[in-house]
Each structure stands twice: as C-alpha cells, then as structure tokens.
ROGU-99960 format. One line per 10 residues: number of its first residue (from 1); their letters; for each residue x, z, y of N, C-alpha, C. Coordinates in pm, whole numbers. Each point is the difference from the previous one (the first is absolute). Layout:
# ROGU-99960
NUM = a = X/Z/Y/X/Z/Y/X/Z/Y; ... $
//
This chain:
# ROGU-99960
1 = xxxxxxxxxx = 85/0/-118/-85/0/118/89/0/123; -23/-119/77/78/69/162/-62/18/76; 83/111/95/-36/99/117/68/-100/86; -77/51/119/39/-52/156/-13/-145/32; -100/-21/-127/-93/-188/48/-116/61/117; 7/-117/56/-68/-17/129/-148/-35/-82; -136/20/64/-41/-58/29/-34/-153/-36; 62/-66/80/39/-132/51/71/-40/-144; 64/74/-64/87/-64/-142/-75/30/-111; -67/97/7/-92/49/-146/-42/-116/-59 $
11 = xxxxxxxxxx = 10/2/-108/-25/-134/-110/-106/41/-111; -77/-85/-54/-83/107/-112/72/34/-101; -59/64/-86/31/44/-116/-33/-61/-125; 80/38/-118/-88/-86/-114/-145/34/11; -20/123/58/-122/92/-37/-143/-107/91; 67/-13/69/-89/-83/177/-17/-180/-96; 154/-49/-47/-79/-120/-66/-93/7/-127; 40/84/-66/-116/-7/-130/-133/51/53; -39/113/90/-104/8/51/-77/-142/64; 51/-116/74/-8/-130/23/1/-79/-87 $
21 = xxxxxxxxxx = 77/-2/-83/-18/-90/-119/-100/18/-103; -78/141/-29/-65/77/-57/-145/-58/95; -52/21/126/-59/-49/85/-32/-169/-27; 132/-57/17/-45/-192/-59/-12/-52/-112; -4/102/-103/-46/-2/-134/-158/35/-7; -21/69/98/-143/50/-6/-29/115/-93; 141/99/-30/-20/96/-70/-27/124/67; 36/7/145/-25/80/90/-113/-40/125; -69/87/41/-75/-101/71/-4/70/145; 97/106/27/-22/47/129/137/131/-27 $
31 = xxxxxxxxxx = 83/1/124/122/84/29/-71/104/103; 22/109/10/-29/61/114/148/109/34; 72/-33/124/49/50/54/32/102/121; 77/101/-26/38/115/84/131/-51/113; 39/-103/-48/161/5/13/-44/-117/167; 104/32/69/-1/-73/129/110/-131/24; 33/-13/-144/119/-81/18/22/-121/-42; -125/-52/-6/-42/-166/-14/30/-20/-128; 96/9/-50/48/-34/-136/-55/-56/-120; -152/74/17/-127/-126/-112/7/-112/58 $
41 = xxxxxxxxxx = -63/-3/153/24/-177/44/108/-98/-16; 149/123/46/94/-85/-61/7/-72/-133; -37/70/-92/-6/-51/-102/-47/-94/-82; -129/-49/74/-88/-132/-24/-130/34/-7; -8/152/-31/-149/42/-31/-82/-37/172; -119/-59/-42/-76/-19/89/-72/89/35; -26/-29/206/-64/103/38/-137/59/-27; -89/-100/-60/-105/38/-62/-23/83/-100; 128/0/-104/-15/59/-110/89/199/77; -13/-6/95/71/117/22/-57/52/138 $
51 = xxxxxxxxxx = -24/181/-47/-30/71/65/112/16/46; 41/57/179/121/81/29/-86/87/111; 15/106/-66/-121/120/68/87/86/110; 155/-5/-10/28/33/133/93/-95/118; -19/-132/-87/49/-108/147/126/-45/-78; 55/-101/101/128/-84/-85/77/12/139; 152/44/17/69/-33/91/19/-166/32; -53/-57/-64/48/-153/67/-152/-69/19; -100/70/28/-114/-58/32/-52/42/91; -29/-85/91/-66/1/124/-181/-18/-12 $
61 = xxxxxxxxxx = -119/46/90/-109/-53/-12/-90/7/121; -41/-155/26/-68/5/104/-138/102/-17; 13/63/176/-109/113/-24/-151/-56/82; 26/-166/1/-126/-48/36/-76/-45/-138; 84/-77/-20/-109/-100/-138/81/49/-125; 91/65/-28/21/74/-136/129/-77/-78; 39/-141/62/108/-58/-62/153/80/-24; 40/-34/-120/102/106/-22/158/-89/3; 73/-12/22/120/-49/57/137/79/-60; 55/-50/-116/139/57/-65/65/-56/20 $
71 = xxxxxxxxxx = 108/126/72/150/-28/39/82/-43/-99; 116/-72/58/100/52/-71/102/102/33; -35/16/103/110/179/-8/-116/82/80; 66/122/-23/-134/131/57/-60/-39/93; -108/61/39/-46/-25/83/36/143/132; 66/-42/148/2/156/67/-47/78/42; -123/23/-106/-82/85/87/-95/74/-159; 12/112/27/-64/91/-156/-129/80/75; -117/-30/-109/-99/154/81/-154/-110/67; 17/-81/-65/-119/-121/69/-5/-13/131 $
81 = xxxxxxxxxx = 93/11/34/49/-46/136/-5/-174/48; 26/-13/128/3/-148/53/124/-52/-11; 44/-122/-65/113/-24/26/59/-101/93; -79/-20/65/52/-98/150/-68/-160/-24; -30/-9/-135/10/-120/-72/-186/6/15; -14/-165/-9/-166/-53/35/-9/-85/-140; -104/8/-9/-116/-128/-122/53/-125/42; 36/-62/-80/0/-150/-41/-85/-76/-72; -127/104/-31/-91/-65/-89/-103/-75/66; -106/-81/-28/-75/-55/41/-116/41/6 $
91 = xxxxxxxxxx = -68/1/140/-127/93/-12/-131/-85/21; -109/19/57/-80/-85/33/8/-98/178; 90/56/20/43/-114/106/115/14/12; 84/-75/-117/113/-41/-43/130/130/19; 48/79/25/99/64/-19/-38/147/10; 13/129/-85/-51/109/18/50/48/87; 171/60/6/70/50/122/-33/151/13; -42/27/-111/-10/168/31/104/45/-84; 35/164/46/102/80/6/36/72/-177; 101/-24/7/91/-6/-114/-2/145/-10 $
101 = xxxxxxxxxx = -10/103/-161/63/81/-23/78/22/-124; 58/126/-5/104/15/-142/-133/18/-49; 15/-16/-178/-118/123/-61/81/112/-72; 103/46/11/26/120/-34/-34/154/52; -86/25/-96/-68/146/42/109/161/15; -36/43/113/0/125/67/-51/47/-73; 53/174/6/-94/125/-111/-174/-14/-14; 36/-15/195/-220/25/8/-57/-70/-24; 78/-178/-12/-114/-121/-5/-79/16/-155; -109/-63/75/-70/-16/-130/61/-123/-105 $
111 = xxxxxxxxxx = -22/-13/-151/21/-104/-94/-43/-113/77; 50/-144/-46/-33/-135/25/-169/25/-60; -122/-59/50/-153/-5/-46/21/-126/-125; 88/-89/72/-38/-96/-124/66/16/-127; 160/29/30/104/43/-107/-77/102/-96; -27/127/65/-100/100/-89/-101/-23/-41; -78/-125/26/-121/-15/-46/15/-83/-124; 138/-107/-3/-1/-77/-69/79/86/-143; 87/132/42/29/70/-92/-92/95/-66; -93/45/101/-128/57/-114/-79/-82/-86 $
121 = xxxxxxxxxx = -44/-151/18/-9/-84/-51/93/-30/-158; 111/-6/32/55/-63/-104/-43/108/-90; 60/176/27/50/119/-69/-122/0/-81; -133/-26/58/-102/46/-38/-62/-131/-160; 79/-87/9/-9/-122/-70/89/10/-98; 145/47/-33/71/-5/-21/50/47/-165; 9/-85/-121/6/70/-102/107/94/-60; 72/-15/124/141/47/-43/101/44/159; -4/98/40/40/43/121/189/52/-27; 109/-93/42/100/32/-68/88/66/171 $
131 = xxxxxxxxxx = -5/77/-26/98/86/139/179/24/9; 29/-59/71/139/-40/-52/56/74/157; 106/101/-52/49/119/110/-31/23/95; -166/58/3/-45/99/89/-68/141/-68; 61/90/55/-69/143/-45/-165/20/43; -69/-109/23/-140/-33/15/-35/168/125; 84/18/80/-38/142/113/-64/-44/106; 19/-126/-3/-11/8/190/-196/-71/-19; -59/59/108/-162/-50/-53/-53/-98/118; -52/-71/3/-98/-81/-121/63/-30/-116 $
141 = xxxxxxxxxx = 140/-76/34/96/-87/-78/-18/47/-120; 43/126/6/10/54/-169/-76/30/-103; -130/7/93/-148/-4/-92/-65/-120/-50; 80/-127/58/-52/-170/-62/36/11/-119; 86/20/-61/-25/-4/-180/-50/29/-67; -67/113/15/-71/92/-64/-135/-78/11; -76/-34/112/-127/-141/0/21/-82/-110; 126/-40/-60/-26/-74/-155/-31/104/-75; 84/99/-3/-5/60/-156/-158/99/12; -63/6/118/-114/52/26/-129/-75/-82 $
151 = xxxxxxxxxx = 49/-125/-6/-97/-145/-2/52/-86/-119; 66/133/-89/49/-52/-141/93/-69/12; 88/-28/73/91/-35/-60/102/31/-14; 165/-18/8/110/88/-118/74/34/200; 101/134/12/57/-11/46/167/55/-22; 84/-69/65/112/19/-110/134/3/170; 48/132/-28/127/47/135/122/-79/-78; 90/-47/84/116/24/6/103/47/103; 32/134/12/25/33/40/130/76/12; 151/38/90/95/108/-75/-40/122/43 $
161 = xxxxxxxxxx = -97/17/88/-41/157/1/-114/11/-56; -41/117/-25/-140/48/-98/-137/7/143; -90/-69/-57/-114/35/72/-137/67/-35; -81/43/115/-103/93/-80/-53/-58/-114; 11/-123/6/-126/-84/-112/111/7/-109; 166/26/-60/45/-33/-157/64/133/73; 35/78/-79/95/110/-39/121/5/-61; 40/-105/-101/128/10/12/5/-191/-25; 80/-64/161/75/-112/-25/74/-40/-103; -6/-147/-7/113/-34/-92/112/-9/50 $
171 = xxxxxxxxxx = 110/-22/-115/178/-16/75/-27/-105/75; 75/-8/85/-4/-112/71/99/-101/-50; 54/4/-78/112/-58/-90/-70/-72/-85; -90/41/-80/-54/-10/-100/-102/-102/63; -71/18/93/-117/-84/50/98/-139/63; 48/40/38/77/-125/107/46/-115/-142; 46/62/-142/23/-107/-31/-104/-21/-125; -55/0/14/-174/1/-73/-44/-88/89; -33/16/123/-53/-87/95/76/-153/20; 154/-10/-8/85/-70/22/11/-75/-130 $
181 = xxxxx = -19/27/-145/5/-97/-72/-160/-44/-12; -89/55/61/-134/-81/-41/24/-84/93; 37/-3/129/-4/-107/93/72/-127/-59; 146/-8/-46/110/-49/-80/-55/-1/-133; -30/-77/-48/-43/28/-141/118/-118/-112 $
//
C-alpha cells in the first residue's frame, strides 16, 4: 500500500475494478459509497450504477438544473460550497449558467436526496448486500444493508475490524486470498 499519494494520483484498486467489472457483467447491480475519492468512477463503473452518499472530490454540480461535471483533479472547494465555476449545460433557452458547487459533504449537510434514495432503493431490492471495509457506524450509511437482509436477503461484512453485526472477523490474510483467487481463477 502507499502513503503520501495525493489525491490527484490515487488509482483504483483491484477491489474498485472487480466491483466494475462485477457491475458490466450484470452481477452487481448497484455500489453504494462512503468514500470521497472518486475512485469507482475512475474505474469505469458508471455513474448510474453508483451511489456516493458523501460526494466525490472531483465532482462538481450545477445548483440550478442538477448537471454533474467530473474533474480531473479535485475540485477547490469541500462542504457544497460554490466553486467559481458556471453550467455549461443546456437549458431551455440554450445555456444554463448557473453556479457550480463541490458535492462533498460537511458534518451538518444533509445526504445527497437522490444518491440515498437510489441506495434505499437498491438495499431494499438487493439479494445479497456485500460490505466491503466499513464498520457499518456512521448512520444512515450503515443501516442500508441491513434493508436487504430485512427483506430476505443474505448480508455478508468484510471487514479488518469487528462490527456490531459479526463478532469475531476473519484473518484478513485468510480473506484477502480467498477473495483474490476467486477473482483469478
């Protein structure tokens, strides 16, 4: 793993392409993310197929007509703030021109309406809710999995710390290459 990547250099992971590749197989049918660091988009996974419930540093969104605009490097401004930057989209008399913000959320902001709606949606659909390193604490976020396994269907942590929902984790040794030869077969 390296320390002291920017941002701006973060690359995905095997973890970020098989989640995408898993997605254009049609074996997955929806990602929902915590993480602010674009890295699903990088990866190919499309924005449709993905919740990001607390914002992407490299996405901008007009706060007139809703068009969303990804950088390629951060965006300077965190907290749904303005970033100086206007709509290029097309409105009903030809150019929108309204005011650009980050969507990365501040403590107090509320969740994205559509991101969360489209993640209660999926969770609640979902036959198989697979959680891949989050200690499921922080709320709403951490209560979307549980909407599958509420609504029958399986839910399954991976995690290296223990959370309220499994009591004792697996090695992380042990999972990493369990996980790594099913991908590699």
């Amino acid at each position: 793993v390296e320390t002291g990547v920017t941002f701006d250099d973060a690359t995905p992971t095997l973890t970020h392409r098989a989640l995408a590749g898993l997605v254009g197989a049609g074996l997955v049918k929806h990602v929902i993310s915590q993480n602010v660091d674009g890295l699903h988009l990088k990866s190919g996974l499309p924005r449709s197929s993905l919740s990001e419930l607390h914002g992407n540093m490299f996405m901008e969104k007009c706060e007139k007509c809703g068009r969303e605009y990804l950088r390629d490097v951060v965006v300077s401004t965190v907290g749904l703030k303005r970033t100086g930057n206007r709509c290029s989209g097309g409105g009903a008399r030809g150019r929108c021109r309204g005011k650009l913000r980050d969507t990365v959320l501040d403590w107090e902001d509320e969740l994205p309406a559509e991101d969360l709606e489209k993640a209660q949606y999926h969770s609640r659909k979902a036959d198989l809710s697979l959680c891949l390193g989050s200690t499921l604490q922080i709320v709403p976020a951490g209560t979307l999995p549980l909407l599958a396994k509420k609504h029958l269907g399986k839910l399954v942590i991976c995690n290296l710390q223990p959370t309220k929902y499994v009591c004792q984790p697996h090695k992380p040794h042990t999972t990493n290459q369990h996980i790594a030869a099913s991908l590699n077969p």
